[in-house]
N, C-alpha and C positions, 0 to 999 in steps of 0.2 A: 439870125440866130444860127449859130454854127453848129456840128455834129459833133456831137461826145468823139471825144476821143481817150487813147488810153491815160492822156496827162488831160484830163477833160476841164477848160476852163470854165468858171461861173456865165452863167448869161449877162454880162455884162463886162465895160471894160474897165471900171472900177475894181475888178477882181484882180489886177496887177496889183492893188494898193497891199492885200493880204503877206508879200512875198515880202515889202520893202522893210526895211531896217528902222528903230521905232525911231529912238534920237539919232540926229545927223552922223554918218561917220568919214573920216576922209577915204580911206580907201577899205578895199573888203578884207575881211580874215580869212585865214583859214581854217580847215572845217574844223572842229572845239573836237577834243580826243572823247571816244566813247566809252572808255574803260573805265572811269566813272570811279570817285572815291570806295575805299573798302566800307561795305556797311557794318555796322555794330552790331549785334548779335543782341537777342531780347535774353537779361538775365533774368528777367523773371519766372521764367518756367522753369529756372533750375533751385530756386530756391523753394523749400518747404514750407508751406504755409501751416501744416497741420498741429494740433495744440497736443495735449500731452495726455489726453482720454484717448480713447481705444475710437477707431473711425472707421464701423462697416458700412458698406456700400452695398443696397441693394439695388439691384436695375430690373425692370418691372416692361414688358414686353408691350407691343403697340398691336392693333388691331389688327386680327387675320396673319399675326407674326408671331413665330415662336422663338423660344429661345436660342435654338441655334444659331439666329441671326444676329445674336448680338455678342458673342465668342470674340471678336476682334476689338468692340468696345470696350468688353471686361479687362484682356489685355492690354489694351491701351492705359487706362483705368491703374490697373496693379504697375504698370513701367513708369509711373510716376513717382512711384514708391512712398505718396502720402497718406493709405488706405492700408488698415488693419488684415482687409478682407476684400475683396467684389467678389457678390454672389447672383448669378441672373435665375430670376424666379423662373423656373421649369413649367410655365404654361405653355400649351403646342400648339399649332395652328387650329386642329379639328375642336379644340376646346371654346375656338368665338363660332363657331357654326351654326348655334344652336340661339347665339343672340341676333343671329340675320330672321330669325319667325318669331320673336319673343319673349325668346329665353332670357333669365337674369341673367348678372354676374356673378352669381357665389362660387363657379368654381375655382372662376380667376381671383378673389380674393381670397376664399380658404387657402390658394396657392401660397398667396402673398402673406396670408398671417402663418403658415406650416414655415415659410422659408426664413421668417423673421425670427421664429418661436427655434430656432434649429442654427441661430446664430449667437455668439456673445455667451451672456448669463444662461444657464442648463435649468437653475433651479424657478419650477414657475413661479412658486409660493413669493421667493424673491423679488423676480420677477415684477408681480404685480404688486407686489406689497413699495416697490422701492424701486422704481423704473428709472433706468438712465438712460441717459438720451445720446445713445451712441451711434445711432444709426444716417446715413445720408442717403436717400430715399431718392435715386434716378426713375422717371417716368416719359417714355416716349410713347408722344402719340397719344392713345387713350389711356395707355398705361400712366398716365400723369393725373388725369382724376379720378382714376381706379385707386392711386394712393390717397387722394382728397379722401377717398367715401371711407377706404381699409380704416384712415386713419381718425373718421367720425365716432362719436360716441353713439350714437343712435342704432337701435335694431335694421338690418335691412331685411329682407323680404323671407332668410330661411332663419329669423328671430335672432341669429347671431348681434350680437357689441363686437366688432373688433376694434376699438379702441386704439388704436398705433399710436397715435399724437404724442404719447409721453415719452415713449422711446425714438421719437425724429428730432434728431439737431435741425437737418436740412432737409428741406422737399425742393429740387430741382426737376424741371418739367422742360421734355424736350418737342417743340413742334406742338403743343397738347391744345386740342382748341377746347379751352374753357369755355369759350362763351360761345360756341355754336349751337347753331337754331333749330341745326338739324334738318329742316327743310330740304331733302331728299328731292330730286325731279322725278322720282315715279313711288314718292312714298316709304314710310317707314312703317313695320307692324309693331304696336304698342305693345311694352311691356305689361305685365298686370302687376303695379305697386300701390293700387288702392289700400291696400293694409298696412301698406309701411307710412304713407304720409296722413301721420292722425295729430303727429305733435310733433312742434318743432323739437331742436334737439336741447333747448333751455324749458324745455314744457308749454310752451302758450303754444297757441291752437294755430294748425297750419292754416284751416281753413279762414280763421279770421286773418291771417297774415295775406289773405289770397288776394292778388293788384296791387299790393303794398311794394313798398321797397326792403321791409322788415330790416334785419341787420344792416349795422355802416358797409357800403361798398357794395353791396347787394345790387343786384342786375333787377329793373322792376317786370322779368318777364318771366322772371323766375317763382312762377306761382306755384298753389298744390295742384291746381289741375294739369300744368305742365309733368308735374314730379312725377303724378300718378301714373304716366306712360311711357318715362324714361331713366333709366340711372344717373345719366350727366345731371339732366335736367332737376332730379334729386337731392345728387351733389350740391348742386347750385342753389337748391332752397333750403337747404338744412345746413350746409356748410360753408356763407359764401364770404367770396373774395381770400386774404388770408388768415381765414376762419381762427384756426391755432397757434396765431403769433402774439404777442412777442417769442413766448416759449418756441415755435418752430420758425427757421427763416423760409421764406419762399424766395424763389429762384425762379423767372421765365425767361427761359433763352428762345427765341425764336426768331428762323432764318429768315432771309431777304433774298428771294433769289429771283422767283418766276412771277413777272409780272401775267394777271390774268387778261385773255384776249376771246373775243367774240369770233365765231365761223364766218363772220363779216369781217371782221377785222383781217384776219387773215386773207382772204381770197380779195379784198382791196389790197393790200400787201403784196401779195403774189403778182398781181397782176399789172398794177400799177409801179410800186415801189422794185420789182426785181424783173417786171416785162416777162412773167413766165421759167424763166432763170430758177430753177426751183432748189438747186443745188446740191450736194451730198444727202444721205438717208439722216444725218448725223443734223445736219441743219433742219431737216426737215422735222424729226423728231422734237428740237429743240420748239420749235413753233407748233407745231403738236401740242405739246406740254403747255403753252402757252392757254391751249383753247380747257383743256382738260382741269388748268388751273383756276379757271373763270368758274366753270360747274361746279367744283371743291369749293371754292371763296364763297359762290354765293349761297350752298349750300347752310354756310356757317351764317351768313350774316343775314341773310334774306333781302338783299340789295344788291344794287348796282356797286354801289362804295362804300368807303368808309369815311366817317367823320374827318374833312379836312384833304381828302384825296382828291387828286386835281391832275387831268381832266377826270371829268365823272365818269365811271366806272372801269377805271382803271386801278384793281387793286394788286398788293404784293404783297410775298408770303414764301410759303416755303416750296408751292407747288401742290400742298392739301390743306394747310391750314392759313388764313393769311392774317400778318402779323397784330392786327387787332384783338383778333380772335384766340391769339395764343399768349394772349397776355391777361394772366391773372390782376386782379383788382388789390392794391396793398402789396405787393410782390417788387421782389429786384428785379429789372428788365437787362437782358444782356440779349444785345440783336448782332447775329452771324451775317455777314454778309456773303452770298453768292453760296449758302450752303444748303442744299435740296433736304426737303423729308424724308428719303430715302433716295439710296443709290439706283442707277439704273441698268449698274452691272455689277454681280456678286458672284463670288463664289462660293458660297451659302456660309460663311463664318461670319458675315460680320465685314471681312477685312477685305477691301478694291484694292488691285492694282493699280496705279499710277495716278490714286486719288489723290494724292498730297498736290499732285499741278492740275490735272484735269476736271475742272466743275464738273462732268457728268458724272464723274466718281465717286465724288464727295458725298456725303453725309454727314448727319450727326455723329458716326459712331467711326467715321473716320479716326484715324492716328492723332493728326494735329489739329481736327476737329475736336478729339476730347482733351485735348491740353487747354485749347482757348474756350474750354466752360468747366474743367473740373475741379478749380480752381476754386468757384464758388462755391463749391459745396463746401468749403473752408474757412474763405474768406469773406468778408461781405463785399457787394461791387462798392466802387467807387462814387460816393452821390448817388447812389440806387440805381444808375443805369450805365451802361457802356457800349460803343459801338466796337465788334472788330473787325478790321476789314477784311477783304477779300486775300489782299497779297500778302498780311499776317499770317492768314491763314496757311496758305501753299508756302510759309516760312520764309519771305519777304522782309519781315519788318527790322524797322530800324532802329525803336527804343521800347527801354524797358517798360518805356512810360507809354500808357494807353492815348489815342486820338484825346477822347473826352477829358482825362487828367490833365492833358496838355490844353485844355480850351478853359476849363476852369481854370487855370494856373494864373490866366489872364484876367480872371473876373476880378472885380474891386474884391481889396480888404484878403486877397486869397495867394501871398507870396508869400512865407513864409520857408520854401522850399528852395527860392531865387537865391542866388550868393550875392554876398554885397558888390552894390557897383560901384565904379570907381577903378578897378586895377589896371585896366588896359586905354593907353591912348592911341583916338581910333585919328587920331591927325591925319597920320600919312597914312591910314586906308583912307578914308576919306579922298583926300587929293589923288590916291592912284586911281580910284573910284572914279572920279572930276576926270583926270586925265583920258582915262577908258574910251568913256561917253562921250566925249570931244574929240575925239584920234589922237591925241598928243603922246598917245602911245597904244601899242599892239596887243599888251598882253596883262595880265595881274600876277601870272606867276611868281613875282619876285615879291607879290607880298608874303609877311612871316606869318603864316597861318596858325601855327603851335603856340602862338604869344597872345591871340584871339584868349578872350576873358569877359566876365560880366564887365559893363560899364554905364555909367550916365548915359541920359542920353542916346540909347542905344536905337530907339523908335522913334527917335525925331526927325520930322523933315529937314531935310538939308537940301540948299538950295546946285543947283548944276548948272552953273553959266555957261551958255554957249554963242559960240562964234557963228555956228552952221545949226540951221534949224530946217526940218524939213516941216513944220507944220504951221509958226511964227517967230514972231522976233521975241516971245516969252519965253523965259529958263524953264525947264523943269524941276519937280520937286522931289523930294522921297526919302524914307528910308532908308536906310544901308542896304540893308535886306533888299527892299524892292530896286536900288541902283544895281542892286548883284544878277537881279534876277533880268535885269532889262540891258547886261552887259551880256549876260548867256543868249538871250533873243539876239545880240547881235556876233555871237558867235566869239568871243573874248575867251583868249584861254585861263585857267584858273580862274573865271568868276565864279562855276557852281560848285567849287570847294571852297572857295571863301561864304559862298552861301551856307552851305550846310554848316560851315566853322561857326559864322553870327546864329544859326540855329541849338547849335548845340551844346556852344560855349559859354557863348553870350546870352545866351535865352531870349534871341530876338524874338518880339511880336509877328510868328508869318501874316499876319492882317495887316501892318502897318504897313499901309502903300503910298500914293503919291499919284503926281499928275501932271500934265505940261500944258502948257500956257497961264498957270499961275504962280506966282510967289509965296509962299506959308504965308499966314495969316493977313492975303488978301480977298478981295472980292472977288468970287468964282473960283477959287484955289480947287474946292472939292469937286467943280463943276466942268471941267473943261477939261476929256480928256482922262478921267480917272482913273488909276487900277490897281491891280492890287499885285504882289509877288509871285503868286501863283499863276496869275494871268498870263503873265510875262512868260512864267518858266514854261507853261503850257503853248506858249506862242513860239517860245525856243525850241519845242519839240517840229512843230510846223518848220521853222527855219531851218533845220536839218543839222539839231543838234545831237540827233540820236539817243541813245541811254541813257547818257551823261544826266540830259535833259530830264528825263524819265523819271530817275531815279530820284533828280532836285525833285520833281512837281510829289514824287511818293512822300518824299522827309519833311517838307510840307504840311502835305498833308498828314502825315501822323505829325505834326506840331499844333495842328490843330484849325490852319488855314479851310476860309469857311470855301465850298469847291462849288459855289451858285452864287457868288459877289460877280455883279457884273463889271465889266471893265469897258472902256470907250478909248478908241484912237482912230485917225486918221481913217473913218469909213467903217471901221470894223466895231462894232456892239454887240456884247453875247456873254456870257459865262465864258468860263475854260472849255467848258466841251463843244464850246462852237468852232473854236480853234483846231479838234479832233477832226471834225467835216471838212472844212477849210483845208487839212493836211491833207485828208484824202481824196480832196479833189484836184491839191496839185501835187499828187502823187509821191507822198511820202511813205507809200505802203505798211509795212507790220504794225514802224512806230505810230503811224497814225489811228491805227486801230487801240492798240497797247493803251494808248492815251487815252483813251475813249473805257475803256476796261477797267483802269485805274480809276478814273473820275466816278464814275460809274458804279465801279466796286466801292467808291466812298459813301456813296447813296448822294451823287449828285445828282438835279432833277433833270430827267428829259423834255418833259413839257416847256420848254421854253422856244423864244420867238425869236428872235436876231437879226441883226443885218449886214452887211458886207459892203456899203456904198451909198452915196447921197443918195435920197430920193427911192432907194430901192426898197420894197414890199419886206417887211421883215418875213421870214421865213424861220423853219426848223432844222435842227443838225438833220433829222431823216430826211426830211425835202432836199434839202442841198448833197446827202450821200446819196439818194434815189438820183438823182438827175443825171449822176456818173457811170449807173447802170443803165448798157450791159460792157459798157467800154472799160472801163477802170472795176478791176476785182477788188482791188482796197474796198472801193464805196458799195461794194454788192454785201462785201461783210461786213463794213460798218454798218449799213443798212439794216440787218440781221442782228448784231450785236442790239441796236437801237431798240430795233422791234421787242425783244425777247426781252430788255429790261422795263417797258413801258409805254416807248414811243407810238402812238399812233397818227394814222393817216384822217384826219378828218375830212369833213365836204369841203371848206378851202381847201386844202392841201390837192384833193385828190385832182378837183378840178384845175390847180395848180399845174399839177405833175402832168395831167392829160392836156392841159394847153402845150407845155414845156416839149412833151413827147410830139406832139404835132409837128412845130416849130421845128423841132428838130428832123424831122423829117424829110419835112419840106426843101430845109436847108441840103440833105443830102440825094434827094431829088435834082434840086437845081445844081446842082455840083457835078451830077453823072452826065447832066445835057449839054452842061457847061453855059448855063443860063446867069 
């Protein structure tokens, strides 16, 4: 076993197979240009969604937060120019003080009904008599079932009805953990709302409702005796799931950013995974956050995980609330990807410096954070949920059309939206395609990419006879799409504009893949060798296609390409992000990481297992980036990247990495003696 070095290879000599080119070619290319087609710009945020009522917007502060903090949201907010009004209710920080011994909420909703009552219609009598529903009711944090209670018909504790419900078009909740348990690690002091919870808020008896599930959607933990000691808890028995809909839409947008991590977890990390290498304050903070987000998470849930989370207790979230828990029951779901609960550097308006690129920055109230949710307060999401990625966000993306739009697009019975095919004949791509992947020529550039059109057939395998095989005497099959993407792996110039072209034109399927050593519609076609277009493009990034590359694996994925399809060739078994490890072990630096960011920001899984060669121990992306530290800085922050979205080091793993570190050792031992 050899010593890490800066281009540190795998422990094995099967890891050459990683570098080699997938279909045979006669001679090498050179390197594919970086500059990467121009991207489209999303028109959707310039178009106005708003209907022709009057649309104020009030924004409702988060726990221990006052209003000043949210001065940059409002203006973001009003620079869309789809809002009548944004008003941020005037609660102050010293006004939640009193609920840390507890104190109710009445003052923070008197807030909320004075700022409501002082928008719109003047006259109450009106008012109440003949209520319009003009309002779009932003709640971050707890400010999100602060509007659930405002908005209840029921007395709360100083005998008040504020009633809201008839005046909300939309209740949009930012981060808001609905369904936390509350479960405190040193305790919470009950509220005293024995006098409020005597009847539900249709008249039958809370008490008889108490272990029940009562209302559809209802949480069954949401008893009276829970109510009787808290306001969420309240909320949730008196007004659950999305209590006032159809009349009101609910909205939960909640982020994906910080995977939760154990004080164990970390210090196996530290020690094994980065050898002590602790890194910037910056890094260190991020892993921090890590352990900080495990006590918030489980806070809420009273667990290790959540339903379907995998490994166990590994959950995600925003960093305080994590994403189960901030999702209302009967509600639009709209999940941010890579967007924190709050910022971690302000300069108390609201508004971060250089948060449009840097995730430490970011927040909800972010600039282009509130363009990619305030939208819903308008419109309804797409199918009720939508994901947006990371690079959308920092203003990356590439169509107007959302990830999920584009994966429905493909479901049966659901084209509608597709141009008829038929207009374009794809003959001669095809054969330049065939020619490519055989060497009988260098390049694609001279296909006419502007003449790219829907067509027949556009996700059909087609078969790629070859002369020169580096795997058997069987052709490979595929796609257009995926022969584009497996021309880029081999460094072809113009394949990944003719990709993006079958993406954007044509409305190719990004799923529709292919495979080598079988023929379409023979035995083992799907079996030998599979993968999919992304795979490929992902593996063109490793081959040192650069941006170019980068940029195909994003459009991609905002087409809808699923980014945890495994793929199999010649030794190598893994997702796309095993491809990210694999770069950084032979030293493709930035873009190796970048790839790993992207997949990642698509909410690809880390928990997976891979391998790199016959016979070898499947292994994880972390395990295989740990083994390149302290030698290779790529793998010390892929490593880090990995860690802070989910990945952990288990007992195989660890004892893995401590065999590995030995070995390695050893080996540079016997080197200095010359043994």
């Amino acid at each position: 076993m050899s010593a890490v070095t800066a281009r540190a290879a795998a422990p094995s000599a099967t890891h050459a197979h990683y570098r080699r080119r997938a279909p045979a070619r006669v001679a090498a290319r050179p390197r594919a240009s970086t500059d990467g087609a121009s991207k489209a710009s999303s028109s959707s945020s310039s178009e106005d969604p708003s209907d022709s009522g009057p649309n104020h917007v009030v924004v409702i502060p988060g726990f221990l937060s006052g209003s000043d903090a949210y001065g940059g949201m409002a203006r973001a907010l009003e620079a869309t120019g789809w809002f009548t009004s944004v008003t941020v209710v005037p609660i102050t920080r010293d006004m939640w003080y009193p609920t840390l011994l507890g104190g109710d909420f009445a003052p923070m909703l008197d807030a909320i009904e004075a700022t409501v009552r002082s928008i719109g219609e003047t006259n109450d009598a009106d008012r109440d008599a003949n209520p319009r529903r003009d309002l779009c009711v932003v709640g971050h944090s707890a400010g999100g079932w602060l509007a659930r209670l405002w908005m209840g018909d029921a007395p709360y504790v100083n005998g008040r009805v504020y009633g809201g419900a008839p005046r909300v078009k939309t209740l949009l909740t930012l981060g808001t953990p609905h369904n936390s348990l509350e479960e405190y690690p040193f305790g919470r002091v009950p509220e005293r709302l024995a006098d409020v919870v005597k009847t539900g808020s249709n008249g039958s008896s809370a008490e008889g409702a108490e272990g029940a599930e009562g209302a559809e959607g209802a949480h069954p933990v949401w008893t009276a005796q829970r109510a009787r000691t808290s306001s969420l808890s309240l909320t949730n028995f008196l007004y659950p799931g999305a209590w006032a809909a159809p009349g009101v839409r609910y909205v939960s947008v909640r982020g994906d950013a910080i995977a939760a991590a154990s004080i164990v977890d970390v210090a196996v990390f530290l020690t094994l995974g980065t050898l002590g290498n602790f890194g910037t304050l910056g890094t260190l903070g991020e892993v921090a956050a890590c352990v900080g987000a495990g006590v918030s998470y489980r806070t809420a849930t009273g667990g290790d995980s959540a339903p379907g989370d995998s490994p166990p207790g590994v959950l995600r979230g925003d960093g305080v609330a994590p994403v189960e828990a901030a999702t209302l029951d009967g509600s639009e779901r709209v999940t941010l990807v890579g967007v924190p609960h709050q910022a971690t550097s302000s300069r108390g308006d609201g508004d971060v410096e250089g948060a449009e690129v840097d995730s430490r920055g970011r927040w909800y109230g972010s600039p282009r954070v509130v363009t990619a949710w305030a939208r819903r307060l308008l419109e309804p999401t797409p199918g009720g949920e939508e994901t947006v990625f990371e690079w959308e966000i920092a203003g990356k993306g590439m169509h107007a059309r959302t990830a999920d739009e584009n994966k429905r697009r493909y479901d049966k019975g659901d084209k509608a939206d597709v141009a008829p095919r038929g207009s374009y004949d794809a003959t001669a791509l095809a054969s330049a395609l065939e020619a490519a992947l055989n060497g009988g020529s260098d390049t694609l550039e001279n296909v006419d990419v502007a003449a790219i059109a829907p067509f027949a057939g556009v996700d059909d395998r087609r078969t790629v006879s070859s002369t020169v095989t580096t795997v058997s005497s069987s052709s490979a099959a595929g796609s257009l799409l995926w022969q584009c993407c497996l021309a880029a792996r081999n460094r072809v110039p113009g394949a990944t504009t003719i990709a993006r072209a079958l993406l954007r034109d044509a409305r190719a399927n990004p799923n529709a893949g292919g495979s080598h050593g079988g023929a379409p519609g023979t035995a083992g076609d799907d079996d030998f060798f599979s993968t999919s277009p992304l795979w490929w493009a992902a593996s063109a990034v490793e081959a040192g296609a650069g941006t170019d590359a980068l940029d195909l694996v994003r459009e991609l994925i905002d087409a809808g390409a699923d980014v945890d399809a495994f793929g199999r060739y010649d030794g190598v078994e893994g997702p796309p992000l095993w491809w990210a490890a694999i770069a950084a072990r032979n030293g493709e630096g930035r873009n190796a990481v970048d790839l790993a960011r992207v997949l990642i920001g698509a909410r690809a899984s880390v928990h997976v297992r891979c391998s790199y060669g016959p016979g070898v121990v499947r292994t994880s992306p972390l395990v295989l980036a740990a083994q390149g530290v302290p030698g290779n800085g790529t793998c010390k922050e892929l490593a880090r990247v990995l860690f802070v979205a989910g990945a952990r080091l288990d007992a195989a793993d660890a004892a893995a990495l401590a065999l590995y570190r030995f070995g390695s050792a050893v080996s540079v031992v016997k080197s200095e003696i010359g043994a």
